[in-house]
C-alpha positions in Angstrom: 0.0 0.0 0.0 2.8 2.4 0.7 4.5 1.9 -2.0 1.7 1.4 -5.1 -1.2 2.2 -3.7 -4.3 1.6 -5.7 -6.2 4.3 -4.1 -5.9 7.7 -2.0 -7.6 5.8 0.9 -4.6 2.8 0.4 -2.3 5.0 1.1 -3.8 7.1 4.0 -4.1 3.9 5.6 -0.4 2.6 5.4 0.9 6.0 6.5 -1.4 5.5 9.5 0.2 2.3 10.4 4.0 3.4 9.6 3.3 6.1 12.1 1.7 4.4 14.3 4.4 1.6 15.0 7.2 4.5 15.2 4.8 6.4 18.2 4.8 3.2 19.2 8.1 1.9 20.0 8.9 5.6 21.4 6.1 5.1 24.4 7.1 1.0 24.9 10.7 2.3 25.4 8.8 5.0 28.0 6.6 2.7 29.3 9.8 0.5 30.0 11.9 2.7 32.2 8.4 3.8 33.8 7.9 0.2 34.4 11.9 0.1 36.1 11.0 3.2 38.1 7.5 1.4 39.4 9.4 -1.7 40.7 11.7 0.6 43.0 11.1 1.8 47.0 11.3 5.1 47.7 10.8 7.2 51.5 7.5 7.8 53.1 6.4 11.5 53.3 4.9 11.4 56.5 1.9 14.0 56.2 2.7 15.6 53.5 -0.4 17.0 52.9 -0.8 18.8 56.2 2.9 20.3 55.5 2.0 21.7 52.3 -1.1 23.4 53.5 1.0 24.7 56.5 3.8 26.2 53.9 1.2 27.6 52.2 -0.4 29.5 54.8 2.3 31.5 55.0 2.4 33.2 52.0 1.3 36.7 51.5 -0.7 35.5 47.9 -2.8 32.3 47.6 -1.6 29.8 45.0 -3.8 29.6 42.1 -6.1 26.9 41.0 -3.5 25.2 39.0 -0.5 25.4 41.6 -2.8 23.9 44.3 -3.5 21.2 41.7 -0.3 20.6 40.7 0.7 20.5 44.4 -2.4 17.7 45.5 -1.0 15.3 42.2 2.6 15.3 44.0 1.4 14.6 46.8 -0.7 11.9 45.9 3.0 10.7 44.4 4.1 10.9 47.8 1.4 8.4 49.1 2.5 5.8 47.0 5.2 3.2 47.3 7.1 3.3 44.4 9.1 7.2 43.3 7.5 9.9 41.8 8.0 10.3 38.1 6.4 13.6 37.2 7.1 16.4 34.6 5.4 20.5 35.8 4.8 22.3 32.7 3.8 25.7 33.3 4.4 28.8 31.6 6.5 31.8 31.9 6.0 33.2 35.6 3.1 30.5 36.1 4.7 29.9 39.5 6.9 26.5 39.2 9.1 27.2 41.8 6.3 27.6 44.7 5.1 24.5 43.7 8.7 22.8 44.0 9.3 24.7 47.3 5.9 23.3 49.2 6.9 20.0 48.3 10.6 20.5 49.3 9.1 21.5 52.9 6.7 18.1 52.9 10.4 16.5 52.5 12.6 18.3 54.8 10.1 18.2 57.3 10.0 14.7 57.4 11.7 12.6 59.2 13.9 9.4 58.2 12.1 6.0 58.6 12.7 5.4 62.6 15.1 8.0 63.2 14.1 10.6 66.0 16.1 13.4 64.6 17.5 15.0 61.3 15.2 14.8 58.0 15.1 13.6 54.5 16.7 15.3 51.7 16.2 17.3 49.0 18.4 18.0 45.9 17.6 20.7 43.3 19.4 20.8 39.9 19.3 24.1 37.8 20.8 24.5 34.2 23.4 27.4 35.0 25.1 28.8 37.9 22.9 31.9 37.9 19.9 29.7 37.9 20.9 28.1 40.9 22.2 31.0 42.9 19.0 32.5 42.7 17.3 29.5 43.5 19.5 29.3 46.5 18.4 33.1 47.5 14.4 32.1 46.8 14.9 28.9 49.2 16.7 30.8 51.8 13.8 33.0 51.6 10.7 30.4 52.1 12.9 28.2 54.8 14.7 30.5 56.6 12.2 30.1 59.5 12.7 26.4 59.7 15.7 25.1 62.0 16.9 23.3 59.0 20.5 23.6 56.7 20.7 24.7 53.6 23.4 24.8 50.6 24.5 25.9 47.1 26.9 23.4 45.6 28.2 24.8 42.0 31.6 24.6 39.9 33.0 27.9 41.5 32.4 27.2 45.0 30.1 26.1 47.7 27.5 27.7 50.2 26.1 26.9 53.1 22.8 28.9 55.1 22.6 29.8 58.2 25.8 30.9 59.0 27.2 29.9 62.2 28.2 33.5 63.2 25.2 35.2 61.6 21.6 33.6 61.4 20.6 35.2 58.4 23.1 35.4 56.6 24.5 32.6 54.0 28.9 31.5 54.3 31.3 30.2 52.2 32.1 27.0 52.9 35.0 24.4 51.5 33.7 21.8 49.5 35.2 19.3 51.0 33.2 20.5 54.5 30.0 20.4 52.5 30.2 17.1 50.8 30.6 16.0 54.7 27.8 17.9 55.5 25.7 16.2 52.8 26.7 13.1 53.3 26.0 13.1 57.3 22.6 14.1 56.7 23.2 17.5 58.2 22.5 19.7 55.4 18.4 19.5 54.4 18.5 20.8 51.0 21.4 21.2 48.4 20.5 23.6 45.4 23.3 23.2 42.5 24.1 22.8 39.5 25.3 19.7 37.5 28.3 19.1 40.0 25.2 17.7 42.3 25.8 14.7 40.3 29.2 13.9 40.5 30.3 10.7 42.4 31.5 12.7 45.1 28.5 14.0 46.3 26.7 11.5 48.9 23.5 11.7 50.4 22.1 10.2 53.3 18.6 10.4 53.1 18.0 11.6 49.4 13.9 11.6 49.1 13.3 14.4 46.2 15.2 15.3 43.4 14.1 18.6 41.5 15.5 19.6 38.1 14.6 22.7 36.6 15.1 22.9 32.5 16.5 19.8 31.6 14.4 18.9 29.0 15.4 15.2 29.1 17.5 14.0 32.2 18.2 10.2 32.0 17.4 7.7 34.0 21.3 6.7 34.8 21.6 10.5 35.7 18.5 9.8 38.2 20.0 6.9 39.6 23.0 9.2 39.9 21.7 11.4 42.6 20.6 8.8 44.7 23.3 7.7 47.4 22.1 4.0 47.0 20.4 1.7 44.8 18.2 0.4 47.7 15.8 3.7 47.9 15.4 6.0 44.6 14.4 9.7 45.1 11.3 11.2 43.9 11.8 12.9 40.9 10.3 16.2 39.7 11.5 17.8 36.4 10.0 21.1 35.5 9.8 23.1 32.5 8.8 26.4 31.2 8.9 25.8 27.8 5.3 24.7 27.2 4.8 21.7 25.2 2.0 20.4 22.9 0.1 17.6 24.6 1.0 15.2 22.1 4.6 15.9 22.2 4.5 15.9 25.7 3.4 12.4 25.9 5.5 10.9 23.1 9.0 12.7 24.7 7.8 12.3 28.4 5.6 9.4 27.9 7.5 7.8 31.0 6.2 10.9 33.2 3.0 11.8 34.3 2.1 15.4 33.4 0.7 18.2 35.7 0.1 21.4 34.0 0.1 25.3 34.9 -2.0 27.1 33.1 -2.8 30.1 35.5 -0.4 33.1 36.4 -0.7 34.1 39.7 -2.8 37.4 39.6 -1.5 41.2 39.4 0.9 40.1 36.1 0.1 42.8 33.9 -0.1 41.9 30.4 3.2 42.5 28.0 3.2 44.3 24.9 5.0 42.9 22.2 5.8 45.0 18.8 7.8 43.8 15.3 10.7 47.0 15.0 10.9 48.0 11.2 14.7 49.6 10.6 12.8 53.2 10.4 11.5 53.1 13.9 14.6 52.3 15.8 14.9 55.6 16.9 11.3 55.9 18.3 11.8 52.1 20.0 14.6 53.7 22.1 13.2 56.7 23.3 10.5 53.5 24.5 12.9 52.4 26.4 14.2 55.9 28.0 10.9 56.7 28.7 10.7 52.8 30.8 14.3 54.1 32.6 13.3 57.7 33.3 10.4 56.0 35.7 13.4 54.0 37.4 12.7 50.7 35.2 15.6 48.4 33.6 15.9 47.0 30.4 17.1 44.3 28.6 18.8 43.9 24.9 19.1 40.3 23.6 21.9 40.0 20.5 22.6 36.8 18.6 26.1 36.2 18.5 29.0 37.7 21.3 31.7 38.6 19.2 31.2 40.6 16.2 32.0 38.2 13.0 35.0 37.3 10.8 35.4 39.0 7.6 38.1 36.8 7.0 35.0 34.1 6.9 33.0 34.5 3.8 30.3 31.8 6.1 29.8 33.6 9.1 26.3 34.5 10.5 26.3 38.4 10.0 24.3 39.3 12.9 24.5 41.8 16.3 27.2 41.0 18.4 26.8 41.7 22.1 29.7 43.2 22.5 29.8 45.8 20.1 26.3 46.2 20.3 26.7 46.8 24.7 29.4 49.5 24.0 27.8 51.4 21.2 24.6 51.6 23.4 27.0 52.9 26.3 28.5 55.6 23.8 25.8 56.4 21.1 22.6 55.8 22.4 22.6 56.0 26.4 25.5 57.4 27.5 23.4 58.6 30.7 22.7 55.1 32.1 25.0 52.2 32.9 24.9 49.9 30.2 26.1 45.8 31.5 27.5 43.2 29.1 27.2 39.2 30.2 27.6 36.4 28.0 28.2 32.4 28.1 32.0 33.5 27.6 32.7 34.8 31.1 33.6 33.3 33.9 30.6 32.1 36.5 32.6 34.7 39.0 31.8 37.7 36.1 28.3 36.7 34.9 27.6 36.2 38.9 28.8 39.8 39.4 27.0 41.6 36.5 23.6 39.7 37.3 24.3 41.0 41.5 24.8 44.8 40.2 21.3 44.2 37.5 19.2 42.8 40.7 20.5 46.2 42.4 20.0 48.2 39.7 23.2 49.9 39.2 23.3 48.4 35.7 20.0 50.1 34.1 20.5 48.0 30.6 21.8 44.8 30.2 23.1 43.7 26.7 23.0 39.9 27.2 23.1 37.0 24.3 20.4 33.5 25.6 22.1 33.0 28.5 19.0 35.0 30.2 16.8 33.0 28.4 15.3 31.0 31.8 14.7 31.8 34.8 16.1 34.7 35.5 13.9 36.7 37.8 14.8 40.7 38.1 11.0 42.5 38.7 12.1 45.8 38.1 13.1 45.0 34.0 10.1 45.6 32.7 11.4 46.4 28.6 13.0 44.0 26.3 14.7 44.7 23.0 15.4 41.1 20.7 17.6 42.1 18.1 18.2 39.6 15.0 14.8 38.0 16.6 14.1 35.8 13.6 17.0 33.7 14.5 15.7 32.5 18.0 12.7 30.2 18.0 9.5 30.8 19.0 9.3 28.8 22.6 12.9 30.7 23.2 11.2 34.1 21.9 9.1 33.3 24.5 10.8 32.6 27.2 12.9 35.5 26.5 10.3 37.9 26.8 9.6 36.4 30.1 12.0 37.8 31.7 10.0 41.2 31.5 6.8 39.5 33.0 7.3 39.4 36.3 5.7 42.3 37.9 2.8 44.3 37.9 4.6 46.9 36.4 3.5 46.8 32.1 6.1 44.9 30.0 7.1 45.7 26.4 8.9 43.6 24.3 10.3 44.7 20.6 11.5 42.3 18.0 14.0 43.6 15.7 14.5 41.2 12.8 17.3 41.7 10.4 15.9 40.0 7.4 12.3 39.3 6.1 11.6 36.1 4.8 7.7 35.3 4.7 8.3 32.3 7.2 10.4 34.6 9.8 7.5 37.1 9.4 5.0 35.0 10.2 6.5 33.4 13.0 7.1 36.9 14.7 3.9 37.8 13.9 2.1 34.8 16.3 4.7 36.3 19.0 3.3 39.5 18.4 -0.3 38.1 18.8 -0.1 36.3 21.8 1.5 35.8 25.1 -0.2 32.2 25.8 2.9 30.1 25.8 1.3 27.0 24.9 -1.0 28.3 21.8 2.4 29.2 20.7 4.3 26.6 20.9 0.9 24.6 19.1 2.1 27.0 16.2 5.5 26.8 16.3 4.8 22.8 15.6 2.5 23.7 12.7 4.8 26.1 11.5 8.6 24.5 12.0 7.6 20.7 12.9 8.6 18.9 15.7 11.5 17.5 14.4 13.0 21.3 14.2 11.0 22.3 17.3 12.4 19.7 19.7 15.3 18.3 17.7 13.8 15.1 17.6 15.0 14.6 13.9 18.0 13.4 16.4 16.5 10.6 17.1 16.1 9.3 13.8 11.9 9.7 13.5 10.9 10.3 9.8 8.7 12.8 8.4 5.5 10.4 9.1 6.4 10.2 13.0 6.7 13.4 12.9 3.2 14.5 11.2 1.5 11.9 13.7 2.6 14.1 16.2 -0.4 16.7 15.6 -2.8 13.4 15.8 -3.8 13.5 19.1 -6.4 10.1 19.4 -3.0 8.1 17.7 -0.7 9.3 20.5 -3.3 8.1 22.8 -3.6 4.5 21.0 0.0 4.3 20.7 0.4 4.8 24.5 -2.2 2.8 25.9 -1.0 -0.1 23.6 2.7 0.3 24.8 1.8 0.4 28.4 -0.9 -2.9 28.3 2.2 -4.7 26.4 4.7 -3.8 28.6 2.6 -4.8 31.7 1.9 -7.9 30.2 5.7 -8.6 28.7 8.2 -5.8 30.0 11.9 -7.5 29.1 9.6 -7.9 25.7 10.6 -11.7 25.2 8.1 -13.0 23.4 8.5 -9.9 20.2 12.2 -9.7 19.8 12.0 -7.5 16.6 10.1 -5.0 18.4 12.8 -5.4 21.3 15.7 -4.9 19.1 14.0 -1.9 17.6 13.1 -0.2 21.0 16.6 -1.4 22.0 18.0 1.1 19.3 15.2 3.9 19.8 16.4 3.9 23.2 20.0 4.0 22.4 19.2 7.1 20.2 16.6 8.9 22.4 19.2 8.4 25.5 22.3 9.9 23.5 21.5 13.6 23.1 
């Protein structure tokens, strides 16, 4: 049928069943490692519901409808015998990390099975070493009323709060003196960043790991933060790059879902506006007029050092750098204009992002590196320049980092060329600020394959266009997991072992 098909309806039908069986080994490979995760033990939360609600309680805002959901499903988790396996998906400023920090106070409030003293653990991963400093700051900040320890572990060095000679204050501490620390039990929660995996750091009671924007984190690597084999942590992964459903459950089919779809109330709504070269000018005086009221700004280039012309190939776009100091010179030589970039050292980007949160930089010029996370209130303006070579989900999340106040964001895209495709892709931007309608048409528009780089994993165009067919996602999972329970080490179909085998292999390599 696929190859001579007699009629239109012949070949509709084979496609069907070529994608089909690709979705298909995907979710049994998922279903699989779900399957693994089911079979381990992991630590009792004792009353973890009661915790939550008391965390809660405290804050000055009630969570929203979909945090207080998303909270009861983990907890639910928590119940059970075998680890959590769960994926949040919220969008930008939807409130991820309250979620993740009532259920880190469930954990560290709980004690060890039959110990009278200390608590379980908690790790928390984040991408970068801003990411995780901050994170560090927020925690501090919703525990530092509970008599428990907590640290930042990172490649540059290693913190530790309370401080023995000040009580609210964090210290420095050796790594060697953590990794102790950890490995005794004494330290509750340790925020960090990839160095949280290395062999050398031990924990004693390891009940939750968190990891904030790694889009797919292994099972080994999972296995990796636990101390031993005998007890495997919860695990929570959160993203704020929203996902279609159907992608979702094909990528993450081994994780349940839980979804924020609410921002907490008193966001004001951004503004976002396509730049044409004529109205530069007027843009800026935007962005004087956002500074004048005591505002800060950001301004996103592509590239960090200007390009080769030595190299008839290179990417002709704004460079940070020259773009940072003709702002400083030409444009706004009355404010202080910062530069940071994945170049510098984590000492360097730490100090520029300290002086931005203090406001003594007004403007920062910044490539991607901004791109999650990070959480300064007072920016409230955002210039993109060479916009149509970012993707829409990272358009997205770059704006974000405007939309976290009550103050009213702006956002302008400054393209540098104007293909139809480009256009039309800023123009959804420009249209909405609902992460996940977008990211719907960034899969109509560009694909999954280009969207999520699963052409990686070797899925061909078919796989990919069953992606937008919702009811064969569903079929494809529900078939995968009613195998699997039946026949997980897949004995009795060794072609569609050997194939999962390699879709695994391929899925697991990235």
């Amino acid at each position: 049928y696929i190859h001579t098909p007699e009629k239109e309806s012949h070949a509709e039908a084979a496609r069907k069943r070529f994608a089909f069986e690709e979705i298909f080994s995907l979710q049994v490979s998922r279903a699989i490692e779900r399957a693994a995760n089911d079979t381990q033990d992991s630590f009792p939360i004792q009353d973890a519901a009661h915790a939550t609600e008391r965390f809660l309680s405290t804050l000055p805002h009630r969570p929203t409808g979909a945090q207080q959901r998303a909270v009861a499903e983990i907890i639910a988790d928590f119940e059970r015998r075998h680890p959590m396996a769960r994926l949040l998906e919220g969008d930008v400023g939807s409130g991820k990390t309250l979620v993740a920090a009532a259920c880190a106070y469930a954990v560290v409030t709980s004690r060890p099975p039959n110990r009278q003293s200390g608590t379980l653990q908690v790790a928390y991963m984040a991408p970068t070493e801003i990411l995780a400093q901050q994170h560090f700051q927020s925690f501090i900040e919703y525990f530092k009323d509970l008599p428990i320890n907590i640290a930042l572990i990172t490649g540059s060095g290693a913190k530790k709060f309370p401080s023995k000679v000040s009580r609210d204050k964090a210290t420095d501490i050796s790594r060697a003196q953590l990794l102790k620390c950890v490995g005794s039990g004494e330290i509750a929660m340790v925020v960090g960043t990839h160095a949280l995996i290395q062999k050398s750091v031990k924990f004693q009671h390891l009940a939750l790991a968190i990891v904030d924007e790694q889009h797919r984190f292994g099972t080994r690597q999972r296995r990796a933060l636990a101390h031993k084999g005998d007890t495997a942590p919860h695990f929570l992964s959160m993203t704020a790059t929203p996902i279609p459903r159907t992608l979702a459950l094909t990528i993450y089919g081994d994780l349940d879902i839980s979804v924020l779809d609410e921002l907490p109330p008193g966001r004001a709504k951004i503004t976002t506006k396509i730049v044409k070269p004529d109205a530069r000018a007027a843009c800026y005086e935007n962005v004087r007029a956002e500074l004048q009221k005591g505002r800060q700004a950001y301004v996103i280039c592509p590239r960090i050092d200007e390009p080769d012309p030595a190299k008839w190939n290179a990417v002709q776009a704004k460079s940070v750098k020259a773009e940072a100091a003709r702002l400083q010179k030409d444009i706004f030589p009355e404010y202080e204009v910062g530069l940071l970039h994945g170049s510098m050292t984590p000492k360097e980007k730490d100090a520029v992002m300290r002086d931005f949160t203090a406001g003594t930089i007004h403007i920062l010029t910044a490539t991607s590196v901004v791109e999650v996370g990070v959480n300064v209130p007072n920016a409230t303006v955002i210039l993109i320049e060479g916009a149509e070579r970012f993707g829409l989900a990272q358009l997205h999340q770059l704006r974000g980092r405007v939309m976290r106040s009550s103050h009213p964001p702006l956002c302008f895209l400054l393209p540098e060329t104007k293909s139809e495709i480009s256009m039309k892709r800023l123009k959804a931007l420009e249209a909405s600020s609902d992460g996940f309608k977008l990211a719907e048409s960034d899969l109509e528009m560009r694909g999954a394959g280009d969207l999520y780089g699963m052409k990686q994993w070797g899925v061909t165009d078919i796989g990919m266009e069953a992606l937008k067919n919702p009811k064969l996602i569903a079929a494809a999972r529900d078939e995968a997991h009613a195998l699997v329970a039946r026949d997980q080490s897949l004995s009795k179909f060794p072609a569609l072992r050997s194939r999962v085998e390699s879709t695994s292999a391929e899925m697991h390599a990235e």
